[in-house]
FIMIDO-307947 format. One line per 2 residues: number of its first residue (from 0); their letters; for each residue x, y, z of N, C-alpha, C, O. Coordinates in nm, 3 decimals. Example, Ala and Ser with C-alpha at 12.3 -4.5 7.8 and 13.67 -1.06 7.14 Angstrom:
<nodes>
0	AS	1.319,-0.569,0.780,1.230,-0.450,0.780,1.320,-0.330,0.780,1.424,-0.332,0.846  1.285,-0.225,0.708,1.367,-0.106,0.714,1.290,0.003,0.787,1.341,0.114,0.804
</nodes>
This chain:
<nodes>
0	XX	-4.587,5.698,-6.507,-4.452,5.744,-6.525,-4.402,5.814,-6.399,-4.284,5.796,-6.371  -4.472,5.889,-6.324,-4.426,5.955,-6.207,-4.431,5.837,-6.068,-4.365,5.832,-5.964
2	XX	-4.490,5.789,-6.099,-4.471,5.655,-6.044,-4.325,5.580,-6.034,-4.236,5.583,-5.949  -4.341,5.509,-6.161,-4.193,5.448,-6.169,-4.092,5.608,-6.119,-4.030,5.584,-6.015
4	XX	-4.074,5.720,-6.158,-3.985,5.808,-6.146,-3.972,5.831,-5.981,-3.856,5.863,-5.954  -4.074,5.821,-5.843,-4.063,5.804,-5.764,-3.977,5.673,-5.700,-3.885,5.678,-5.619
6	XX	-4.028,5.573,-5.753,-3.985,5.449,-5.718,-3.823,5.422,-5.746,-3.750,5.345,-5.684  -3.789,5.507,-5.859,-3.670,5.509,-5.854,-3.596,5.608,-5.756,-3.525,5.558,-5.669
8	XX	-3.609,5.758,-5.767,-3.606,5.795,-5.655,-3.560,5.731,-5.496,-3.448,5.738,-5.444  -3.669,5.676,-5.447,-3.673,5.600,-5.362,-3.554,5.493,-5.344,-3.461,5.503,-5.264
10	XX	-3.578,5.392,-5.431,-3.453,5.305,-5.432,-3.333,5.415,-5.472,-3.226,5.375,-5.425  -3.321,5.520,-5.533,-3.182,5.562,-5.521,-3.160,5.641,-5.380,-3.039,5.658,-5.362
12	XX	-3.227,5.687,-5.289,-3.216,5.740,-5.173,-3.168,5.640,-5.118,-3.051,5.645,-5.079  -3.265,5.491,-5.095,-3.204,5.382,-5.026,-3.085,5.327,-5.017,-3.040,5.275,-4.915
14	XX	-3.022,5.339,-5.137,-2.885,5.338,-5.188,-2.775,5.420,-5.137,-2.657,5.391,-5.117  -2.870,5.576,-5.112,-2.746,5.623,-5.105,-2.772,5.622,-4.905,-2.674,5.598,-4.836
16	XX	-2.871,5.642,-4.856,-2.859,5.610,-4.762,-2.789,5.424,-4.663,-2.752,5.401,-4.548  -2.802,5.344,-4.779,-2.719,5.254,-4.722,-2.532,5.255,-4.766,-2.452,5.172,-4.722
18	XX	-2.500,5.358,-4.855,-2.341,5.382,-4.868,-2.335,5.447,-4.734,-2.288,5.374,-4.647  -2.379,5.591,-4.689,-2.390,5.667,-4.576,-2.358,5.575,-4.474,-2.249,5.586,-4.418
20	XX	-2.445,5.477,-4.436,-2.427,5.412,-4.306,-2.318,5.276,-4.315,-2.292,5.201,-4.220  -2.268,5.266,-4.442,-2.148,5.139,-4.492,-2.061,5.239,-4.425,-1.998,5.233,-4.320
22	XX	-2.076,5.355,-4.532,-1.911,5.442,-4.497,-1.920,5.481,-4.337,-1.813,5.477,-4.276  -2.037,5.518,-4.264,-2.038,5.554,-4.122,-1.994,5.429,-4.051,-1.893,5.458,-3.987
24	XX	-2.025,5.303,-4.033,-1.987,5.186,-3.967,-1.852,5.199,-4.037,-1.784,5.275,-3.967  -1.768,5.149,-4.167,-1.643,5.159,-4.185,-1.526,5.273,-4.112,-1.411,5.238,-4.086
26	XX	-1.584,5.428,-4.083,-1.543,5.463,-4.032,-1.518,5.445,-3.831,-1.415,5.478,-3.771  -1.624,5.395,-3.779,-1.570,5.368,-3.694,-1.519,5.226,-3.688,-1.453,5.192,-3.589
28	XX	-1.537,5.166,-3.755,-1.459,5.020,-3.755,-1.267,5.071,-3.777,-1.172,4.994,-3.764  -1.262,5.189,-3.804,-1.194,5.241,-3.838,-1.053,5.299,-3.727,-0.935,5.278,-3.700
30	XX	-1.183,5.394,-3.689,-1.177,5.455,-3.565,-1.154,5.347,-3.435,-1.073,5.374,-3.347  -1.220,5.243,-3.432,-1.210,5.152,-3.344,-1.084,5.078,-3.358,-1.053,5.029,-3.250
32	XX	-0.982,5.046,-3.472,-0.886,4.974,-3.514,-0.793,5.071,-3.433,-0.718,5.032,-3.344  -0.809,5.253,-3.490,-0.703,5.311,-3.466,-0.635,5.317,-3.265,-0.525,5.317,-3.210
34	XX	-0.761,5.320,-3.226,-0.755,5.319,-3.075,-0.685,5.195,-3.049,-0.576,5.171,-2.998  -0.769,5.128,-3.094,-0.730,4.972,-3.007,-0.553,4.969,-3.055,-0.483,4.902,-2.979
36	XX	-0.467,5.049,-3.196,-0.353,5.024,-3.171,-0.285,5.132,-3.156,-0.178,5.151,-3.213  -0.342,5.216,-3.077,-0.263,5.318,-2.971,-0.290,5.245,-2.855,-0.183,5.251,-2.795
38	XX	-0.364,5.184,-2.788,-0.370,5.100,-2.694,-0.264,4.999,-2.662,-0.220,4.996,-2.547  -0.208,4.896,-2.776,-0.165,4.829,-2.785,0.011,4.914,-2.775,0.102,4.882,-2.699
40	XX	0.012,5.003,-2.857,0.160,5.058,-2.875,0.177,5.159,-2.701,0.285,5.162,-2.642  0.051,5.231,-2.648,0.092,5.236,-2.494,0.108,5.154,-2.408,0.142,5.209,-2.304
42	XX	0.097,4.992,-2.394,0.153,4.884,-2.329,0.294,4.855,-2.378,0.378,4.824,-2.294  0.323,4.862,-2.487,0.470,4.826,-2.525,0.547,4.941,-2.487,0.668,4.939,-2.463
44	XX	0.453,5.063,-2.481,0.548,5.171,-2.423,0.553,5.157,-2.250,0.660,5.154,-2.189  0.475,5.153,-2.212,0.502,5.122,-2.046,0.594,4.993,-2.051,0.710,5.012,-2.017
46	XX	0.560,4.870,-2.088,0.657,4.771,-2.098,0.776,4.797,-2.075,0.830,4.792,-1.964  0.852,4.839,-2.228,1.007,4.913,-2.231,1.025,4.999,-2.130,1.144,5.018,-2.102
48	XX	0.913,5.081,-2.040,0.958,5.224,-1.974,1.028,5.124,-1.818,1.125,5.146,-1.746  0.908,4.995,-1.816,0.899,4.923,-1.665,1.048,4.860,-1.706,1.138,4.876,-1.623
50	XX	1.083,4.783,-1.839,1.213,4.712,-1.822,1.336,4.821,-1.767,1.411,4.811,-1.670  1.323,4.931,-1.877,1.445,5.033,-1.842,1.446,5.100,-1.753,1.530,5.190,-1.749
52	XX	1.345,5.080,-1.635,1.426,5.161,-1.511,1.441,5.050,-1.448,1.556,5.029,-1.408  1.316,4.921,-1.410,1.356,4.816,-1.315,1.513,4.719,-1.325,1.562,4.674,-1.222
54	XX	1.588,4.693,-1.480,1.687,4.641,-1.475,1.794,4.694,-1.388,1.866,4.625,-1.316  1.801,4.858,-1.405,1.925,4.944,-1.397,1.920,4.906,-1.181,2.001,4.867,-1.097
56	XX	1.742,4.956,-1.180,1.744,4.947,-1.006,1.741,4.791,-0.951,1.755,4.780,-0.829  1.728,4.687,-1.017,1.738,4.549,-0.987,1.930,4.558,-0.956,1.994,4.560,-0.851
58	XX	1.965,4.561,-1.076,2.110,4.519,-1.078,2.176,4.648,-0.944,2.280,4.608,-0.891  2.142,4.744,-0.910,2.204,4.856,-0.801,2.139,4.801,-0.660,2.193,4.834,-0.555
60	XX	2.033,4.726,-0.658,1.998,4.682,-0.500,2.051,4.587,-0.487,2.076,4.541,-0.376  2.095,4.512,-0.635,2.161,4.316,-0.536,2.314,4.422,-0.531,2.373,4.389,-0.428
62	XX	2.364,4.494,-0.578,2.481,4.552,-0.601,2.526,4.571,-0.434,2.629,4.527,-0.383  2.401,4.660,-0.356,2.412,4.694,-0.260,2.409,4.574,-0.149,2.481,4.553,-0.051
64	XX	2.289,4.497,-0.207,2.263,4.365,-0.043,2.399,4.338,-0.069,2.456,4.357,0.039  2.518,4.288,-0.192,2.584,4.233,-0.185,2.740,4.283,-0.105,2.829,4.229,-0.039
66	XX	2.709,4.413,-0.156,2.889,4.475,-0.132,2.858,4.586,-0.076,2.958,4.658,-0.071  2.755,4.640,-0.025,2.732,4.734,0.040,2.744,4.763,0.185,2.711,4.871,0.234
68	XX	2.794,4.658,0.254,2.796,4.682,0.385,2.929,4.737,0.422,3.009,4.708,0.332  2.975,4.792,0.500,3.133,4.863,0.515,3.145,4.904,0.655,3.108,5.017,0.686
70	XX	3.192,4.825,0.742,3.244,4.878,0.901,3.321,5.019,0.905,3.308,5.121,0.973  3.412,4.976,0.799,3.492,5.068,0.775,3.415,5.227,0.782,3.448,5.316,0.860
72	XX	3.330,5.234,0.702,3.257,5.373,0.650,3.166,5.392,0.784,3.154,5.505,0.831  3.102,5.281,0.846,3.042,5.326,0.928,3.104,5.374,1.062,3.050,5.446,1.146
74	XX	3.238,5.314,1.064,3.341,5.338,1.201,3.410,5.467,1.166,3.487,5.515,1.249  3.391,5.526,1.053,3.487,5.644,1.038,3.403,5.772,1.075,3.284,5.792,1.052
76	XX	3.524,5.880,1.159,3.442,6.008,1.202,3.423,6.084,1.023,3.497,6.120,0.932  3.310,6.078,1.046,3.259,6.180,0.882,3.212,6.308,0.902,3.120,6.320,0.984
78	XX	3.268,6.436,0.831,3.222,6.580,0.838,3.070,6.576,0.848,3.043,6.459,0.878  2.975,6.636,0.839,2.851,6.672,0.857,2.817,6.686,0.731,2.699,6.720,0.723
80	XX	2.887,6.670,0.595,2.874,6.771,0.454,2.858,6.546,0.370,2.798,6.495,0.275  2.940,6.499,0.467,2.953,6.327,0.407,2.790,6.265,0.414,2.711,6.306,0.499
82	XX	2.771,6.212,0.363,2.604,6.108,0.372,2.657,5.977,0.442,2.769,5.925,0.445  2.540,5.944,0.495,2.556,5.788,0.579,2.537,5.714,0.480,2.491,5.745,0.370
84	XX	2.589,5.567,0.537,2.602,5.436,0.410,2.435,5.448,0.378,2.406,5.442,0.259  2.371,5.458,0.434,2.187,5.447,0.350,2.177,5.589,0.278,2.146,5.582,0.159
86	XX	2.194,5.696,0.322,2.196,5.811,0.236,2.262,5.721,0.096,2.182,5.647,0.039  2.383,5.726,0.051,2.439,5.725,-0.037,2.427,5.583,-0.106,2.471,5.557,-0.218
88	XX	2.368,5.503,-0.029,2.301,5.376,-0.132,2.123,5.398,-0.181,2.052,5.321,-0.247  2.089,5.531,-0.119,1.993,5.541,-0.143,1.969,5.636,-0.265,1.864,5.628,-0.327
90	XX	2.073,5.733,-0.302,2.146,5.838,-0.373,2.198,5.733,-0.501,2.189,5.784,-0.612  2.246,5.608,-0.496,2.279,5.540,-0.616,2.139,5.492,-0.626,2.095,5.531,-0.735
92	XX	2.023,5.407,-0.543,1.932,5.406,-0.619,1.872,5.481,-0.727,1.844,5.436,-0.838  1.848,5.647,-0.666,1.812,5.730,-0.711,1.846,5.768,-0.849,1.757,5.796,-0.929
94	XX	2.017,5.771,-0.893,2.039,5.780,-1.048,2.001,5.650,-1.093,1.921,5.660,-1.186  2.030,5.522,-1.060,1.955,5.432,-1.125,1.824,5.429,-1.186,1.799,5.379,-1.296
96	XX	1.744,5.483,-1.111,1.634,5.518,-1.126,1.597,5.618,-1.281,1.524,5.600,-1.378  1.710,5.746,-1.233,1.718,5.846,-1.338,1.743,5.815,-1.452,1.674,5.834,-1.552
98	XX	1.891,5.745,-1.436,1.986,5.693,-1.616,1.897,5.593,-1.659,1.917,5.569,-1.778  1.761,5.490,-1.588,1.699,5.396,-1.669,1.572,5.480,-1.746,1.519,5.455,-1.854
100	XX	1.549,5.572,-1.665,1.420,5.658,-1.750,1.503,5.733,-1.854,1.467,5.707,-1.969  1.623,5.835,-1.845,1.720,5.891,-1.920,1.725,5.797,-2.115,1.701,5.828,-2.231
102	XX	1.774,5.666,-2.030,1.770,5.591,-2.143,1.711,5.553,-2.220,1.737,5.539,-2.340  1.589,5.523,-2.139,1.423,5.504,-2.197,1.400,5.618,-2.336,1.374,5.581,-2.451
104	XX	1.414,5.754,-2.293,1.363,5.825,-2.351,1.437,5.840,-2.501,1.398,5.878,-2.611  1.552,5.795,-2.453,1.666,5.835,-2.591,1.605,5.721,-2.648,1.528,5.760,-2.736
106	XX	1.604,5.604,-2.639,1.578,5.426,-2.671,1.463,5.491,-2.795,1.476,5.481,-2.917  1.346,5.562,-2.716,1.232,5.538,-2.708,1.208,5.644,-2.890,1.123,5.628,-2.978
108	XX	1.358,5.773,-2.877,1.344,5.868,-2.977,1.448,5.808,-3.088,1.486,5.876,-3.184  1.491,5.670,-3.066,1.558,5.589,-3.203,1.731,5.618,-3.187,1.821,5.578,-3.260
110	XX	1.736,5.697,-3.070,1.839,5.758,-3.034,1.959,5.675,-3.065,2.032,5.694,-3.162  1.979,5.555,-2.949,2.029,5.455,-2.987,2.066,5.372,-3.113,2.168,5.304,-3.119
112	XX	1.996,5.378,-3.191,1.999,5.336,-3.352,2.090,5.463,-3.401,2.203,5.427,-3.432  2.069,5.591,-3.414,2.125,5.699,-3.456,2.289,5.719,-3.415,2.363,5.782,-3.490
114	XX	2.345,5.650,-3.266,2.423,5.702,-3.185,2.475,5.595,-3.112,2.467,5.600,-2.989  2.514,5.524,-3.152,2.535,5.386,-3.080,2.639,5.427,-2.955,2.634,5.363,-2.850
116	XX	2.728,5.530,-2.972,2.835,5.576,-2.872,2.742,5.612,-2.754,2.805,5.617,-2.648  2.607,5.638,-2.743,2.515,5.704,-2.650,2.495,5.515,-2.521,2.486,5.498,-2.399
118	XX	2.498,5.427,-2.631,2.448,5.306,-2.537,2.575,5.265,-2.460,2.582,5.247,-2.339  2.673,5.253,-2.547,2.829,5.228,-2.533,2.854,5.323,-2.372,2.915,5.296,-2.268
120	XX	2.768,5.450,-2.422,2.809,5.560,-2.221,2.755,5.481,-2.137,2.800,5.426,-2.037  2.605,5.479,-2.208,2.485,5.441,-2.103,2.505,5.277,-2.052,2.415,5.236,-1.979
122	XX	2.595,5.200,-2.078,2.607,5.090,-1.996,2.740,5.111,-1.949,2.760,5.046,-1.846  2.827,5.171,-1.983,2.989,5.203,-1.899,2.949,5.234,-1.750,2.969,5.176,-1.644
124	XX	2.886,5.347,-1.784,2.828,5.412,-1.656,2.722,5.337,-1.565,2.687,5.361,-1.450  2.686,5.245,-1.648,2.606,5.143,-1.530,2.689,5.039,-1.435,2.669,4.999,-1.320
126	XX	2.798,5.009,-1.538,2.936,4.888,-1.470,2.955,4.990,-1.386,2.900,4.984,-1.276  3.028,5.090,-1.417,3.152,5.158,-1.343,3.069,5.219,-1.205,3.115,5.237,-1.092
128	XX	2.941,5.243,-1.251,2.897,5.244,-1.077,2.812,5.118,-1.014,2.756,5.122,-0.904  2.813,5.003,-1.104,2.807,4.906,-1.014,2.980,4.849,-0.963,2.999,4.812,-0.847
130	XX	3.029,4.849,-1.008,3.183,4.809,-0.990,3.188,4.896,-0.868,3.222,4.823,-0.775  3.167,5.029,-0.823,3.226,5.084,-0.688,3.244,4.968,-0.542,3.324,4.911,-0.468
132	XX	3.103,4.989,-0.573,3.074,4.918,-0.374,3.210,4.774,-0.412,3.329,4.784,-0.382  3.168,4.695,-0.457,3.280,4.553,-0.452,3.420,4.630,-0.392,3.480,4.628,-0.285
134	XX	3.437,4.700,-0.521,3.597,4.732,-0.489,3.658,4.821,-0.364,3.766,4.801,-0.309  3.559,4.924,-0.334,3.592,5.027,-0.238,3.536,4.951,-0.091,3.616,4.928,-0.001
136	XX	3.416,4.921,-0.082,3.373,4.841,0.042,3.415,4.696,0.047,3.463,4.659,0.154  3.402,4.601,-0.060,3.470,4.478,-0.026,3.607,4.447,-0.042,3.665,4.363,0.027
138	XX	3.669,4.527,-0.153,3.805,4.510,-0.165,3.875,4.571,-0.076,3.965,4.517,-0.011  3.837,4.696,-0.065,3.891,4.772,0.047,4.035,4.847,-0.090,4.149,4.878,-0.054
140	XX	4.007,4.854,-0.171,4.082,4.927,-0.289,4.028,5.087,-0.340,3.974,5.131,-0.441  4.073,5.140,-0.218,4.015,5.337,-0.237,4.084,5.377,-0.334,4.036,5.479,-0.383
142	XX	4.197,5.334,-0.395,4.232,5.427,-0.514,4.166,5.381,-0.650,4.109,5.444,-0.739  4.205,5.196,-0.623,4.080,5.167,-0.804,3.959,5.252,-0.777,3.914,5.314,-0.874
144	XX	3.911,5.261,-0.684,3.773,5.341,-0.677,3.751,5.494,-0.689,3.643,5.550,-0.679  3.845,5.540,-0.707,3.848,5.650,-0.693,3.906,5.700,-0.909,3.885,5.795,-0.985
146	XX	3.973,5.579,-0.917,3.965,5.568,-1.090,3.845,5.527,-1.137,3.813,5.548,-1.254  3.766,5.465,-1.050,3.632,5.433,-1.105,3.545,5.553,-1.139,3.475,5.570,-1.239
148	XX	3.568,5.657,-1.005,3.502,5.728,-0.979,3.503,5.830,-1.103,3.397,5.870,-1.151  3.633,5.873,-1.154,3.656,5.933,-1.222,3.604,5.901,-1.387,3.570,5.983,-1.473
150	XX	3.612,5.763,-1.394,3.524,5.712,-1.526,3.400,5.718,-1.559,3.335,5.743,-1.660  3.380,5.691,-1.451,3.218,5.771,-1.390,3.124,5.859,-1.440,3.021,5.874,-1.506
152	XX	3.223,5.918,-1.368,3.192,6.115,-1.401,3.193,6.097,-1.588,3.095,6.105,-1.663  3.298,6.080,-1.616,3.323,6.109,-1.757,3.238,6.038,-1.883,3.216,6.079,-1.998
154	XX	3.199,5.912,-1.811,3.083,5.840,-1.849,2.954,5.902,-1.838,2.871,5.834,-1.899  2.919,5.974,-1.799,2.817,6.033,-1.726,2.816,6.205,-1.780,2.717,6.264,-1.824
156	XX	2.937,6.256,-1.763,2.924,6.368,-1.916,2.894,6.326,-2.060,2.814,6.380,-2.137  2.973,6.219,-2.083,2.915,6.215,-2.170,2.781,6.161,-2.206,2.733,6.190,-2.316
158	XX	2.730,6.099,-2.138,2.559,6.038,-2.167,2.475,6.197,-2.156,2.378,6.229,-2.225  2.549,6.294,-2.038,2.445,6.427,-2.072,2.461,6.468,-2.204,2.365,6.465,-2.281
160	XX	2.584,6.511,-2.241,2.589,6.533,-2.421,2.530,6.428,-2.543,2.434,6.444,-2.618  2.592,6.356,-2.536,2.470,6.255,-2.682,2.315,6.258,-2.608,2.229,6.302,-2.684
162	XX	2.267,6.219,-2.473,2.137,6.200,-2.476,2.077,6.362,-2.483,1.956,6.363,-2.503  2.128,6.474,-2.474,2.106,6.597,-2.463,2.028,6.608,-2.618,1.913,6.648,-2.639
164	XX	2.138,6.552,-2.727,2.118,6.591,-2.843,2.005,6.495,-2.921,1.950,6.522,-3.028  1.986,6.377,-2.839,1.867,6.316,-2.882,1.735,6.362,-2.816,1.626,6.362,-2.873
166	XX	1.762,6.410,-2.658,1.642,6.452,-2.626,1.672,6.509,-2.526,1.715,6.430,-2.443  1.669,6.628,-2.487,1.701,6.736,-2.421,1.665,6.704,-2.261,1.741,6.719,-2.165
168	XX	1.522,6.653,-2.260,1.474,6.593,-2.110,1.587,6.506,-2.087,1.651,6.550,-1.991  1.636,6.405,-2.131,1.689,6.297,-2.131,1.845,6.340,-2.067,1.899,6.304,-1.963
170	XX	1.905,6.455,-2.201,2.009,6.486,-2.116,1.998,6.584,-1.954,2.087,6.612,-1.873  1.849,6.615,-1.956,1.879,6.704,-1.786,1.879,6.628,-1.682,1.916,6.654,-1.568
172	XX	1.805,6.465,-1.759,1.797,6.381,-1.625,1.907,6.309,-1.578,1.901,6.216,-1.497  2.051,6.371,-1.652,2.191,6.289,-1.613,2.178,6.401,-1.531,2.096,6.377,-1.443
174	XX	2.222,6.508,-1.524,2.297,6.623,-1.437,2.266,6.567,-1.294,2.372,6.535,-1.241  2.142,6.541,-1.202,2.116,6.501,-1.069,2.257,6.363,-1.053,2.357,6.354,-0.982
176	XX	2.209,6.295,-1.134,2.380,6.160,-1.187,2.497,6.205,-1.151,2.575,6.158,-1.067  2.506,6.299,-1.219,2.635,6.344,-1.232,2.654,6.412,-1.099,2.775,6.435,-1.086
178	XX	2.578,6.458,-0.986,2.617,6.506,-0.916,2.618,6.390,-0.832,2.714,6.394,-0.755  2.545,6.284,-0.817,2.570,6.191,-0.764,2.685,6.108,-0.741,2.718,6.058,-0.633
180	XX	2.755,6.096,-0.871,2.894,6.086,-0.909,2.953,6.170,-0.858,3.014,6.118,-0.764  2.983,6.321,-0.865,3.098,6.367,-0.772,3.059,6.343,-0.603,3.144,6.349,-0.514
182	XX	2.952,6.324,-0.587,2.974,6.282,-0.399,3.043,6.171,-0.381,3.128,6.156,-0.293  3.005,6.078,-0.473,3.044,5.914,-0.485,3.249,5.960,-0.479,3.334,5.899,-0.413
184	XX	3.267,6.061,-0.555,3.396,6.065,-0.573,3.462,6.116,-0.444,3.563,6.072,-0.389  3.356,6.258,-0.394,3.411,6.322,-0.261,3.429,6.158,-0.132,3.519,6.130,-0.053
186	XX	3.358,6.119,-0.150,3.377,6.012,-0.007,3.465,5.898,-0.046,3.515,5.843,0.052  3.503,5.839,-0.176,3.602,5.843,-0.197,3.770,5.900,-0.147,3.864,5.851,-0.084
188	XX	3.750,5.995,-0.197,3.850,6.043,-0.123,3.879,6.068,0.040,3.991,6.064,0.090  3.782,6.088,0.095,3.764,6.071,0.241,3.825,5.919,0.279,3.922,5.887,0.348
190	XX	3.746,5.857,0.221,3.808,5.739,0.254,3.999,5.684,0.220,4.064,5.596,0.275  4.025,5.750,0.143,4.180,5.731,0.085,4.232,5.815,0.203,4.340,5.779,0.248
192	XX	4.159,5.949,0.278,4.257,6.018,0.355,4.247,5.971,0.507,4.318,5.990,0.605  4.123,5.899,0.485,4.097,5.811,0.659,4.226,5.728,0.651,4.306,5.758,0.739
194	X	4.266,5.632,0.569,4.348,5.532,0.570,4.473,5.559,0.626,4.558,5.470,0.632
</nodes>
């Protein structure tokens, strides 16, 4: 009898030592699932991060090879306080750069779904400062540009306010923009008073 009562014993240890090592392998089979799709969801997050800044700076460099050249700007005497044509195409790279990460982040906090007036800024403000160079350097039209300029700006307040309220980083990374925009506007006007 102590016999069989061991033997059972035994097989019930075995038992419970093979649940132990089911549930230990299930858990990292587990554990291994959960990684591999945080893995998977940080590639779709770099993905979206690489589309939303490279579109904004793709579409601002052909912007520039295309309409960026200006005799005009380079033949004019400029204060010391004005940027050279590479300063200030290098200064629109730069918010490009900013408003595609800016956007990213709002995109990224559902923002967009919540606020649709936030995407409605966030591409105004991408036209209206790709629209400059054509009109002011190729058209040679300093006042549309200088209405551009002004849409701009206002495009660009407002993306700091809605993206502010979706994500606070998001709205500080317009303000550098926005100052970018009033230089864009100051040489602007330089240019209306060269004429």
């Amino acid at each position: 009898m102590a016999t069989h009562s061991n033997s059972h014993l035994k097989h019930r240890k075995k038992e419970e030592e093979e649940e132990a090592h089911d549930q230990i392998m299930n858990n990292g089979t587990a554990a291994a699932a959960a990684a591999r799709a945080r893995r998977q969801k940080a590639k779709r997050g770099l993905r979206s991060l690489g589309i939303a800044v490279v579109f904004p700076l793709s579409l601002t460099l052909l912007d520039i090879s295309l309409f960026g050249a200006s005799q005009q700007y380079r033949a004019m005497e400029k204060p010391f306080w004005l940027p050279r044509l590479w300063a200030l195409h290098l200064a629109c790279l730069g918010s490009a750069f900013l408003m595609g990460l800016s956007a990213w982040l709002v995109w990224v906090d559902g923002g967009f779904h919540r606020c649709p007036a936030a995407m409605a800024l966030y591409l105004s403000q991408l036209a209206l400062g790709l629209a400059w160079d054509p009109v002011v350097f190729k058209a040679g039209a300093t006042r549309a540009g200088l209405v551009l300029c002004l849409g701009l700006v206002g495009a660009l307040v407002g993306c700091a306010r809605t993206f502010k309220n979706v994500n606070p980083i998001a709205g500080d990374l317009v303000k550098p923009c926005l100052g970018w925009a009033l230089l864009v506007s100051v040489t602007n006007l330089k240019l209306i008073s060269s004429r």
